[in-house]
Every structure is written in structure tokens, then in C-alpha cells.
N, CA, C and O atoms as a printed pandas DataFrame, in Angstrom:
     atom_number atom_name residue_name chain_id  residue_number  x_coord  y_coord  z_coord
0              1         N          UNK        A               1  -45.598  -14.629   96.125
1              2        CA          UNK        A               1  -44.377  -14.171   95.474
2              3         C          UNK        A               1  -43.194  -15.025   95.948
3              4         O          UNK        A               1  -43.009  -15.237   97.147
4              5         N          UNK        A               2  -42.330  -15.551   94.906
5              6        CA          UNK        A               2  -41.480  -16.366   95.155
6              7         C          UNK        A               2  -40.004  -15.187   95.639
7              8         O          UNK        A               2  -39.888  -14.055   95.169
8              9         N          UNK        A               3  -39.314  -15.629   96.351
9             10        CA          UNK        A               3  -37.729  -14.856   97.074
10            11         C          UNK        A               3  -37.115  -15.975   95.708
11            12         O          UNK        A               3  -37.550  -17.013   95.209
12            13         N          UNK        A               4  -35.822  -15.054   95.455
13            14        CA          UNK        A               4  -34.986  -15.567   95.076
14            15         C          UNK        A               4  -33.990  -16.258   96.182
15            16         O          UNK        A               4  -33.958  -15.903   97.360
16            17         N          UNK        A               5  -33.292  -17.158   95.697
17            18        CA          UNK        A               5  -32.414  -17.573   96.689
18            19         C          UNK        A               5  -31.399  -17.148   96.677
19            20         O          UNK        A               5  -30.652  -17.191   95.700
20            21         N          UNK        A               6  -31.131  -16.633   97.776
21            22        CA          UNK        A               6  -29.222  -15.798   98.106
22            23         C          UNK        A               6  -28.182  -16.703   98.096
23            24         O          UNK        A               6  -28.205  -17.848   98.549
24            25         N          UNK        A               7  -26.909  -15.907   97.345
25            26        CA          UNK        A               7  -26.134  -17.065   97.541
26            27         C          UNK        A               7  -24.632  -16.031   97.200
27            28         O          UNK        A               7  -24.690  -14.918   96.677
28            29         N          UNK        A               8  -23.204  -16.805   97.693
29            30        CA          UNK        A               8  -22.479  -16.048   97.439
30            31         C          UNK        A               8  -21.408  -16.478   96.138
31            32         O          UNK        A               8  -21.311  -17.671   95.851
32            33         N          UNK        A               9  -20.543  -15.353   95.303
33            34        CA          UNK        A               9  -19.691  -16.023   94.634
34            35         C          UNK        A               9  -18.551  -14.905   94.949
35            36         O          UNK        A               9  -18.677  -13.710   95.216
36            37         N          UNK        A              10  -17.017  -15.987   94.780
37            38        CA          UNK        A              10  -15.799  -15.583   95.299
38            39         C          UNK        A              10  -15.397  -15.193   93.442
39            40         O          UNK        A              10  -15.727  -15.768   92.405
40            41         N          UNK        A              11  -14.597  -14.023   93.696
41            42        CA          UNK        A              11  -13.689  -13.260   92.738
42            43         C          UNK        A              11  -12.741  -14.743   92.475
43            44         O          UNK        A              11  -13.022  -15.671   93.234
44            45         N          UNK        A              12  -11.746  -14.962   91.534
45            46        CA          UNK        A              12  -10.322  -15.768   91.242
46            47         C          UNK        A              12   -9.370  -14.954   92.294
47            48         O          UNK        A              12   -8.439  -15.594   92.783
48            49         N          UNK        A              13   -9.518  -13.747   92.631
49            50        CA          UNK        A              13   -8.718  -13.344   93.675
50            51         C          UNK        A              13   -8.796  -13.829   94.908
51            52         O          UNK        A              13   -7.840  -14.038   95.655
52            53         N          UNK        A              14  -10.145  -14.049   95.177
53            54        CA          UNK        A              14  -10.574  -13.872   96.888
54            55         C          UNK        A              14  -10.318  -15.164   96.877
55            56         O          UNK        A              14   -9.485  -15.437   97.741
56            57         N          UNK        A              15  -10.776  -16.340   96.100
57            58        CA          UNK        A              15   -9.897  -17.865   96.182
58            59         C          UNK        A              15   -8.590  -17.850   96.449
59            60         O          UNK        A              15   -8.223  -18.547   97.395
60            61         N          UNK        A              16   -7.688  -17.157   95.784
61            62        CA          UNK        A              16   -6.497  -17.221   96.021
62            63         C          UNK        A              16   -5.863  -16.870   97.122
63            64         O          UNK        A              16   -4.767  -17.295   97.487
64            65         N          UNK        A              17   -7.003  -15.562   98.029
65            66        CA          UNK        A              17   -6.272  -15.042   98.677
66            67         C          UNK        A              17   -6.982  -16.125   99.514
67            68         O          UNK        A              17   -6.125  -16.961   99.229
68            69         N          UNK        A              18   -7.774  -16.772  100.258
69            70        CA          UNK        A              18   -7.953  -18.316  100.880
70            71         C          UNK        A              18   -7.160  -19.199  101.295
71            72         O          UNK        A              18   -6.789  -19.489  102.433
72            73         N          UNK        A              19   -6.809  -19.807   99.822
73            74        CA          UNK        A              19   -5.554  -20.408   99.386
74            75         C          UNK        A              19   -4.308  -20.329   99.865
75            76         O          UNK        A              19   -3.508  -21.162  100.292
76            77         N          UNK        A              20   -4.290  -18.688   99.649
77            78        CA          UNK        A              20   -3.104  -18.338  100.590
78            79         C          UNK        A              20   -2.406  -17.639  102.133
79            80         O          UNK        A              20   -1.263  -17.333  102.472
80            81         N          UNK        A              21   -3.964  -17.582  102.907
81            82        CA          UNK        A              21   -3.947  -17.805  104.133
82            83         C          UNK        A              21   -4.038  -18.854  104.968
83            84         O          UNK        A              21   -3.669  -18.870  106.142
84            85         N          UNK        A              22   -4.604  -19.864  104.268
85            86        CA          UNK        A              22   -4.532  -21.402  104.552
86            87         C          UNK        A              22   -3.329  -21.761  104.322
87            88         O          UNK        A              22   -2.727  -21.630  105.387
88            89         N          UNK        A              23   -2.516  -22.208  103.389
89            90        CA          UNK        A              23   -1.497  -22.572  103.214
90            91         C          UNK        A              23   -0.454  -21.300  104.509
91            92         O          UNK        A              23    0.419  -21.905  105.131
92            93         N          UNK        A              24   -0.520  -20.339  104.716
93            94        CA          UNK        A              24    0.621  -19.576  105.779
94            95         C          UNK        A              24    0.454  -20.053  106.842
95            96         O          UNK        A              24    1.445  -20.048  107.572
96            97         N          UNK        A              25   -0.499  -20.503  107.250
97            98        CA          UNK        A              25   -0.919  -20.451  108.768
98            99         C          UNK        A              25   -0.983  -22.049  109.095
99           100         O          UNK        A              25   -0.918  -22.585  110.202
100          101         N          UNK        A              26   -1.131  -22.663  107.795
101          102        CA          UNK        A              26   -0.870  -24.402  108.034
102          103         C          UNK        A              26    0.165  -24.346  108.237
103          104         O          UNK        A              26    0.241  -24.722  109.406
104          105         N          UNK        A              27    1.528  -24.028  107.763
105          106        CA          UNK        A              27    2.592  -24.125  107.789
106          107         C          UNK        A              27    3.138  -23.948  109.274
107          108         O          UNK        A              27    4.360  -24.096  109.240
108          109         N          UNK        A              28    2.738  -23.715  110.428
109          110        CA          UNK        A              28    2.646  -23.403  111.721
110          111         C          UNK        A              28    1.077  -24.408  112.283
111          112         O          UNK        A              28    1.229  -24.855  113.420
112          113         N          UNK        A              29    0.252  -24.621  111.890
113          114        CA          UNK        A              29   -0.627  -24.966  112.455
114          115         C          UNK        A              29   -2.047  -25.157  111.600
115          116         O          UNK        A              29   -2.815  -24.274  111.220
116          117         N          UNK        A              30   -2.145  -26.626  111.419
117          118        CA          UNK        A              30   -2.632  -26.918  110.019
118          119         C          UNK        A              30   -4.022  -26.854  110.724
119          120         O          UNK        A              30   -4.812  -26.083  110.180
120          121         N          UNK        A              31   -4.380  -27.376  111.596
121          122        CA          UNK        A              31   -5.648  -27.149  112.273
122          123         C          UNK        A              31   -6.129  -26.055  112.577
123          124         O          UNK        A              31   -7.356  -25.980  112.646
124          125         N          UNK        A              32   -5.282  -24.830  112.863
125          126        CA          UNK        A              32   -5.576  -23.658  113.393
126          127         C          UNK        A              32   -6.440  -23.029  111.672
127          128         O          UNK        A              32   -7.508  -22.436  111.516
128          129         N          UNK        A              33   -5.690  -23.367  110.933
129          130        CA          UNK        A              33   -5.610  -22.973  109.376
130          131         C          UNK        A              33   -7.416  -23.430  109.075
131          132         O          UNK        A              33   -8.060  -22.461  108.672
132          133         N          UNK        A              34   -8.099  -24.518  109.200
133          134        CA          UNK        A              34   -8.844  -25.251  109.220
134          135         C          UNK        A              34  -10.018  -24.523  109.714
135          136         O          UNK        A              34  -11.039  -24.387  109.040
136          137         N          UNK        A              35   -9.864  -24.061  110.882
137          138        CA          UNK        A              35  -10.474  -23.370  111.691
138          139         C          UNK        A              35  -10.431  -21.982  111.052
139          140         O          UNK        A              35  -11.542  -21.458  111.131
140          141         N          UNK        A              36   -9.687  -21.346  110.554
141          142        CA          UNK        A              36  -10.076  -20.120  109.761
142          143         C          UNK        A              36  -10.525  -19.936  108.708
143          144         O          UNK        A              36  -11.008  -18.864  108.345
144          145         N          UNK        A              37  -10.447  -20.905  108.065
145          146        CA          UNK        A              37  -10.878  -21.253  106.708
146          147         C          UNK        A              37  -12.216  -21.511  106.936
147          148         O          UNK        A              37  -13.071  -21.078  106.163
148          149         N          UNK        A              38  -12.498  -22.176  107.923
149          150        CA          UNK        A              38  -14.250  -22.260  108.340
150          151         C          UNK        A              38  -14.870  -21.450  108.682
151          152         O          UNK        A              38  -16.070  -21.356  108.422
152          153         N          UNK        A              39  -14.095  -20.503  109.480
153          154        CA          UNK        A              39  -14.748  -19.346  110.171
154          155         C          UNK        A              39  -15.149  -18.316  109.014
155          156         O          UNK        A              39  -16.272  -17.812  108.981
156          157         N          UNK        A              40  -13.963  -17.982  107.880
157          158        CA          UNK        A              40  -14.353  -17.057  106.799
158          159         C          UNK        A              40  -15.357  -17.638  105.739
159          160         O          UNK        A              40  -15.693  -16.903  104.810
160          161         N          UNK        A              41  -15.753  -18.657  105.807
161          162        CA          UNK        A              41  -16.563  -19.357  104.908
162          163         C          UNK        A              41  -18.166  -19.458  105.683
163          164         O          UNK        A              41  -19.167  -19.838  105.075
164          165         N          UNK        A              42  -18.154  -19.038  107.125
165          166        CA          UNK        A              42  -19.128  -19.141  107.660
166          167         C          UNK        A              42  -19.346  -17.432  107.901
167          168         O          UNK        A              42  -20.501  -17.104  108.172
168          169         N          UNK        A              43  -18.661  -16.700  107.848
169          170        CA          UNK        A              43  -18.632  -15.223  107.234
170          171         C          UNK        A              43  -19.697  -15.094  106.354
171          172         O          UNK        A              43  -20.830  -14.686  106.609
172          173         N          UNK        A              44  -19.133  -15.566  105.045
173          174        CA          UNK        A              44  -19.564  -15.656  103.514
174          175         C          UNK        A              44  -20.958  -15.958  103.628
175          176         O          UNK        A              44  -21.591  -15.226  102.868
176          177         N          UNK        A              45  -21.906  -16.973  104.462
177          178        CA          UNK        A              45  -22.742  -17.389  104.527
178          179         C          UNK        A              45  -23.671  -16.433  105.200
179          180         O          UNK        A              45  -24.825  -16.255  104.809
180          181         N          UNK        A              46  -22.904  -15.561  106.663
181          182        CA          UNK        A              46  -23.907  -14.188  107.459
182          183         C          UNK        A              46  -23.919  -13.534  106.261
183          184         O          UNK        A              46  -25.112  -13.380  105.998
184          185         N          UNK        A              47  -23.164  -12.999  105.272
185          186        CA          UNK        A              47  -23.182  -12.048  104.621
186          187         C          UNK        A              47  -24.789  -12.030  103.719
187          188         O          UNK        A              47  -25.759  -11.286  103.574
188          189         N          UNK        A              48  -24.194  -13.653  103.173
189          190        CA          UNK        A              48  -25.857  -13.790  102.446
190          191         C          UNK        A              48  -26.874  -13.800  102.574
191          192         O          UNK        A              48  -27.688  -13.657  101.661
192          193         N          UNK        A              49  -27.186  -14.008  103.979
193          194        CA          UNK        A              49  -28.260  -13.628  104.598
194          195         C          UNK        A              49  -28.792  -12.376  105.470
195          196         O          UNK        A              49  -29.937  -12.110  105.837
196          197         N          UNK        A              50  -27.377  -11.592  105.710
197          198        CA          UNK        A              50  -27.475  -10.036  106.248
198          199         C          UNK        A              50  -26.271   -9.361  105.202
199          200         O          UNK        A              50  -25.160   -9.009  105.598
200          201         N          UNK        A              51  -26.803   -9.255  103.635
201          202        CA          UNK        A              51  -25.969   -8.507  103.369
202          203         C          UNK        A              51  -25.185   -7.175  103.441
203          204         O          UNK        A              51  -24.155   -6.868  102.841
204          205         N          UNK        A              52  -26.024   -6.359  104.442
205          206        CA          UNK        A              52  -26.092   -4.982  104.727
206          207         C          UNK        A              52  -24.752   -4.894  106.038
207          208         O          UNK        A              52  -24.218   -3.888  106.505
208          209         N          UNK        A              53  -24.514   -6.331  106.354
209          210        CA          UNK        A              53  -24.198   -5.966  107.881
210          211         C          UNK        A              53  -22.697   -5.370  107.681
211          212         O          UNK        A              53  -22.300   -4.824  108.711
212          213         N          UNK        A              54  -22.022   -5.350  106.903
213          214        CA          UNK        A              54  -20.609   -5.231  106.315
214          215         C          UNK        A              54  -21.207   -3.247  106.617
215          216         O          UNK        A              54  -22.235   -2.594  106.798
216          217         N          UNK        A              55  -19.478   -3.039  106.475
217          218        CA          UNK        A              55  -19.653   -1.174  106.428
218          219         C          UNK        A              55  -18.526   -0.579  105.970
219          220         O          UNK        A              55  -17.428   -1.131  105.906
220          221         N          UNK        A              56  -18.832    0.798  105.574
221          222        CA          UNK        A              56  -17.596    1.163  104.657
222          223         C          UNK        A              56  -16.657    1.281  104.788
223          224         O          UNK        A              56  -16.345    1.074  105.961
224          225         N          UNK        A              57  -15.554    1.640  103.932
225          226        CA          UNK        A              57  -14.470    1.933  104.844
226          227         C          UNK        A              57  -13.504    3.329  103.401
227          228         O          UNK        A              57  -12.396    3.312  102.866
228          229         N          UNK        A              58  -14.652    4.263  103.321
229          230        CA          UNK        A              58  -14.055    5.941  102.647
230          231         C          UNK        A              58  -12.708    6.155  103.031
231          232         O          UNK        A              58  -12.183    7.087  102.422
232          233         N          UNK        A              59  -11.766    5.395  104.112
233          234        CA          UNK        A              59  -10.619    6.222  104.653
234          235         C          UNK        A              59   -9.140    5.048  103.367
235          236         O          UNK        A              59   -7.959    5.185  103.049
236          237         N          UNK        A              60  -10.426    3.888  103.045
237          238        CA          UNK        A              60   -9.380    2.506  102.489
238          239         C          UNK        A              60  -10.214    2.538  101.334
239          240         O          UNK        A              60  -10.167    1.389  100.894
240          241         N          UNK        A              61  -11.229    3.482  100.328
241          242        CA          UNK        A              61  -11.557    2.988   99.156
242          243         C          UNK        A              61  -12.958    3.797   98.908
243          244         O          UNK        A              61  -13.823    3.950   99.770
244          245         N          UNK        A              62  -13.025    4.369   97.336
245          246        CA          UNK        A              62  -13.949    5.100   97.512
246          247         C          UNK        A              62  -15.083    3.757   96.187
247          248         O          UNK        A              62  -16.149    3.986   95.616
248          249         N          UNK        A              63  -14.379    2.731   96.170
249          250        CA          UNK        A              63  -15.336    2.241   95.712
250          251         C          UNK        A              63  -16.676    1.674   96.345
251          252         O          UNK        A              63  -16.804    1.633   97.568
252          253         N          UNK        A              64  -17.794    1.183   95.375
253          254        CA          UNK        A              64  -18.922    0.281   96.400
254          255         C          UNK        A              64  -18.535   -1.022   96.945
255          256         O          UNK        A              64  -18.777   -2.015   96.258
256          257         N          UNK        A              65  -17.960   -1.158   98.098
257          258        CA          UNK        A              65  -17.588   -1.876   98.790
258          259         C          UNK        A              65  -17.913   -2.125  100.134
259          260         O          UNK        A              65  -17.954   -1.058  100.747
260          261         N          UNK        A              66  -18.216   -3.305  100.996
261          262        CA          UNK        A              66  -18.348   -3.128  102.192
262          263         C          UNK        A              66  -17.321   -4.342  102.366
263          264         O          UNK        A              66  -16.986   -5.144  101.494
264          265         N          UNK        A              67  -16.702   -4.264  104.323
265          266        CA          UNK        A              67  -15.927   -4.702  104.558
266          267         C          UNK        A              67  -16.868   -5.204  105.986
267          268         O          UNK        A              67  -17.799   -4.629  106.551
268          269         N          UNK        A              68  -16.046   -6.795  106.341
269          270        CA          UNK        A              68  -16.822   -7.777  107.206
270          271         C          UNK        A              68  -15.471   -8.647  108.028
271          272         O          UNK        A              68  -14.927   -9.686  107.654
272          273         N          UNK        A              69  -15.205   -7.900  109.128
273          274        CA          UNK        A              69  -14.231   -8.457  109.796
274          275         C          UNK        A              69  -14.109  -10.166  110.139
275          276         O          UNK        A              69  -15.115  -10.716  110.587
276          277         N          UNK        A              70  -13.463  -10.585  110.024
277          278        CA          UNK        A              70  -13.247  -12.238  110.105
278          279         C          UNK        A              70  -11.969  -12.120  111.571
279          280         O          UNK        A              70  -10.888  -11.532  111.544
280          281         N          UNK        A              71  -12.365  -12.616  112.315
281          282        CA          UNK        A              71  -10.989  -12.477  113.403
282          283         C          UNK        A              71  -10.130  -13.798  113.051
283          284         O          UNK        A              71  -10.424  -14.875  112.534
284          285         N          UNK        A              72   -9.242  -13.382  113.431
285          286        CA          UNK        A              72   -7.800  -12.807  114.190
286          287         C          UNK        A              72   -7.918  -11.629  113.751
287          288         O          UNK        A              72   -8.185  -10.696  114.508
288          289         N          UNK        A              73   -7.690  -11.440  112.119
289          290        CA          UNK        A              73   -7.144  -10.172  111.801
290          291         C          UNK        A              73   -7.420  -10.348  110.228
291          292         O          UNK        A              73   -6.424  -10.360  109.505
292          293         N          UNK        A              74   -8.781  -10.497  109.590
293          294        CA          UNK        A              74   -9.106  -10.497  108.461
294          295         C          UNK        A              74  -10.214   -9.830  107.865
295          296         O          UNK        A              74  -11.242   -9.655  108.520
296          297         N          UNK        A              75  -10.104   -9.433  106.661
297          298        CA          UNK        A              75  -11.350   -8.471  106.668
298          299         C          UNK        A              75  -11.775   -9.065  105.019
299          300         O          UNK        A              75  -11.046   -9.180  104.034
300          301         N          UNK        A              76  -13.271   -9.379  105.191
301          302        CA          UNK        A              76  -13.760   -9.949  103.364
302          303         C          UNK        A              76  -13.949   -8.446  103.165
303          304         O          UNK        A              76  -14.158   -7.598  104.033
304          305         N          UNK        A              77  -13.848   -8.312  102.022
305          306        CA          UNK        A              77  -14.057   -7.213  100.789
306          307         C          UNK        A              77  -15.673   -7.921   99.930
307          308         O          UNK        A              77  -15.728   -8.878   99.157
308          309         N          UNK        A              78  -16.441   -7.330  100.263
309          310        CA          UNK        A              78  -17.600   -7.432   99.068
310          311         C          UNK        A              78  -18.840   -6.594   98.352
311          312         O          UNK        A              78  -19.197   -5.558   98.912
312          313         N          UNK        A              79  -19.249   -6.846   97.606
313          314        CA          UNK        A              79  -20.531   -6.402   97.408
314          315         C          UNK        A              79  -21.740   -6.759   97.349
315          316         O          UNK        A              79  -21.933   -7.964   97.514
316          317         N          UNK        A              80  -22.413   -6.268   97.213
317          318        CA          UNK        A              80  -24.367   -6.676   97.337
318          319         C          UNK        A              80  -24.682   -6.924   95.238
319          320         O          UNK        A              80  -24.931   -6.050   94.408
320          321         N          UNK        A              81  -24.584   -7.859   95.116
321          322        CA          UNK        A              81  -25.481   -7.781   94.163
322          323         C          UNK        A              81  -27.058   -8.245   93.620
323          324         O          UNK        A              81  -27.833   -7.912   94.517
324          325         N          UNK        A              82  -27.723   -8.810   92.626
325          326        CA          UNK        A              82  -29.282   -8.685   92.761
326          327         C          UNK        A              82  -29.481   -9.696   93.599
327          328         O          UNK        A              82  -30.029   -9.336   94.641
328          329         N          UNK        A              83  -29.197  -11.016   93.515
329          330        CA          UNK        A              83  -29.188  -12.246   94.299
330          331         C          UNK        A              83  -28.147  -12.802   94.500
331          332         O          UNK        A              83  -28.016  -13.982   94.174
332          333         N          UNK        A              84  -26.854  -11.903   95.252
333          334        CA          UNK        A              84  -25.622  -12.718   95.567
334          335         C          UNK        A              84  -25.002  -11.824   96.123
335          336         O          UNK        A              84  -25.318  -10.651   95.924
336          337         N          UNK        A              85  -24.046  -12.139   96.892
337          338        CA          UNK        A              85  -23.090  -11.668   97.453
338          339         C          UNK        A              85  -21.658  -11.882   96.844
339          340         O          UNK        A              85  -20.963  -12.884   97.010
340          341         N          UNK        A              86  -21.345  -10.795   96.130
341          342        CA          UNK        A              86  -19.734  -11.037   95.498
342          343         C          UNK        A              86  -18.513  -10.748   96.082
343          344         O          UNK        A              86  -18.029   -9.619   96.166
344          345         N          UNK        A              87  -17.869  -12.087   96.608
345          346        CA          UNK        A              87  -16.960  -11.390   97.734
346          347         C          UNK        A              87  -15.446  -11.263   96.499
347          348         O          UNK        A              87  -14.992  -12.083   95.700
348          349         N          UNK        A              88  -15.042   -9.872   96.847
349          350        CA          UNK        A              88  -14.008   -9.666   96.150
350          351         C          UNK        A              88  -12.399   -9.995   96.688
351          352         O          UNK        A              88  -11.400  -10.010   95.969
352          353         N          UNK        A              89  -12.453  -10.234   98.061
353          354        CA          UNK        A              89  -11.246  -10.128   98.460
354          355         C          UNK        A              89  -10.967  -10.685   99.663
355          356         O          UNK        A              89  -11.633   -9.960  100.402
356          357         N          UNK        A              90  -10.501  -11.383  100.278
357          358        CA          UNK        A              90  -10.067  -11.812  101.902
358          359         C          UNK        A              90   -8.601  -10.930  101.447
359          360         O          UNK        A              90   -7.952  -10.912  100.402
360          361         N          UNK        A              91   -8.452  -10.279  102.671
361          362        CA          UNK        A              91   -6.848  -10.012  103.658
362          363         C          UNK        A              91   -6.929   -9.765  104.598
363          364         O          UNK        A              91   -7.939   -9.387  105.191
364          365         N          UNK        A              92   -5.255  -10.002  105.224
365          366        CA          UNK        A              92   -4.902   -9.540  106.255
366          367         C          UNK        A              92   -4.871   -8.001  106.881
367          368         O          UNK        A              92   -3.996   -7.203  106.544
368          369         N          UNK        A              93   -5.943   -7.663  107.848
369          370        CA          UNK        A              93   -6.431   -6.446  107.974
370          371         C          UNK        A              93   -5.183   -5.514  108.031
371          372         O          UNK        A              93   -5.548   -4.342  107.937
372          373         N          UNK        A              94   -3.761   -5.650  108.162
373          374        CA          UNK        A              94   -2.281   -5.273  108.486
374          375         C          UNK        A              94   -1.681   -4.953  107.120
375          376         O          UNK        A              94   -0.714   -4.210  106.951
376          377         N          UNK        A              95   -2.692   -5.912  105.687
377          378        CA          UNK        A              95   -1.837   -5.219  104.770
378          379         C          UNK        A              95   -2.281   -4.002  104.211
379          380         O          UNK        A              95   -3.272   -3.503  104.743
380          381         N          UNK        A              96   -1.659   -3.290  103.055
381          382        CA          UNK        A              96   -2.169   -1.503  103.078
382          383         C          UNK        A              96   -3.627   -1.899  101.704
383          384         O          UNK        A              96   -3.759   -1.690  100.498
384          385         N          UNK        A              97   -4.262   -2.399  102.545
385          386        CA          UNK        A              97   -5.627   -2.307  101.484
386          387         C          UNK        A              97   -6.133   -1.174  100.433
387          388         O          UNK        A              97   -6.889   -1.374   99.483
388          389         N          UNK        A              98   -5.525    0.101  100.831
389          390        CA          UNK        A              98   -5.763    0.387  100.563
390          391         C          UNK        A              98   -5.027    0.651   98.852
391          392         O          UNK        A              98   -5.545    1.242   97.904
392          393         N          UNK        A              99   -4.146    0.210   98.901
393          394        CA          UNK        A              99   -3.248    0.460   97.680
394          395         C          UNK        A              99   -3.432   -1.235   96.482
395          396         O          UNK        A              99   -3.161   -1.459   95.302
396          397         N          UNK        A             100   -4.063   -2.125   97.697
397          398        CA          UNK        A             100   -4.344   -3.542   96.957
398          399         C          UNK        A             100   -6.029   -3.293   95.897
399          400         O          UNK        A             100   -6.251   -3.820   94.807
400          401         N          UNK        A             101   -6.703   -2.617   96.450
401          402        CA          UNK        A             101   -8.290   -2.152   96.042
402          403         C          UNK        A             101   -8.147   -1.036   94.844
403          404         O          UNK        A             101   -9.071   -0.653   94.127
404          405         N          UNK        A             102   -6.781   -0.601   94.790
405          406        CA          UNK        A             102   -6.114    0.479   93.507
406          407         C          UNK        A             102   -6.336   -0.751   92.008
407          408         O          UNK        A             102   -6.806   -0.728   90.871
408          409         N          UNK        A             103   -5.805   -1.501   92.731
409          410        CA          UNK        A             103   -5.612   -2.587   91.453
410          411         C          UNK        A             103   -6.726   -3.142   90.813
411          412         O          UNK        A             103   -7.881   -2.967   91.202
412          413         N          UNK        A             104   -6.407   -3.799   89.854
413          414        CA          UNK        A             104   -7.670   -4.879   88.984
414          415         C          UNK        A             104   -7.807   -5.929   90.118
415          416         O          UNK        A             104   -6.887   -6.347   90.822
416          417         N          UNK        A             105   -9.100   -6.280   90.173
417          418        CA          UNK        A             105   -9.766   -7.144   91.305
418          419         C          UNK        A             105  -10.469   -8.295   90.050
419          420         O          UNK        A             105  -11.150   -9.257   90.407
């Protein structure tokens, strides 16, 4: 029996929101920026291979969602789907997620 191969795809949001933690944090420290941008992209990659490891968060969203801390202070938003991991969202764990996950994703 053949495995499908896992793999992940980013929302137009969760790019943006990338986009726009890279660009804040270059602006102070373009290397530091570099380094987070790698670290959440090497996130993206545990996920696909332990998609389960993420966990809920009922107190920030009653949708199917799991959440996968990225340090300093970032959290991916995603889901499990048949052969992929759909990440819906990077933020800053400080903003009110819970009112951003209200919205169209």
C-alpha cells in the first residue's frame, strides 16, 4: 500500500501574515526576522509530519482548529486535512485571536 505524501498549504492570509512579521521585525533586525521566518516554516514542516501535535484552544475558538506555538511569541492556526496540513493563520500570540478567527479566513 502506497502513503500518500504529506504536505502543507498556507491560506492568502497566513502568507500575509509572514510577510508581515518579517517585514516588523526586519525593520529592527533583518537577521533576527530570517531566523523566524525559518523557524515558522520549520514549524509547518513538524506539523506535516505530526499533525496531531497542535491543541485546542475552546477558550480562543470553537472552530476545528489546532494551534502550534512558534517562539518568541507566535502561534500557527491550522488544520488536518486528507493529505495536508492547511495552515490558516500565523500571529502574534498578544493579539485578541480570538476576535481575528470571528472573521473570513
Amino acid at each position: 500500500m502506497k502513503h500518500k505524501k504529506q504536505h502543507y498549504l498556507l491560506t492568502e492570509q497566513a502568507e500575509q501574515d509572514i510577510t508581515d512579521i518579517e517585514a516588523y521585525i526586519a525593520e529592527h533586525n533583518q537577521a533576527a526576522a530570517e531566523r523566524l521566518v525559518d523557524r515558522i516554516f520549520k514549524a509547518f514542516e513538524l506539523l506535516v509530519e505530526h499533525p496531531d501535535s497542535g491543541h485546542t484552544r475552546t477558550d480562543l475558538t470553537d472552530r476545528d482548529v489546532l494551534f502550534w506555538p512558534v517562539k518568541p511569541r507566535f502561534l500557527v492556526i491550522y488544520t488536518r486535512q486528507d493529505t495536508s496540513v492547511l495552515i490558516i493563520r500565523v500571529l502574534p500570540s498578544d493579539r485578541d485571536i480570538a476576535n481575528i478567527l470571528l472573521s473570513k479566513v
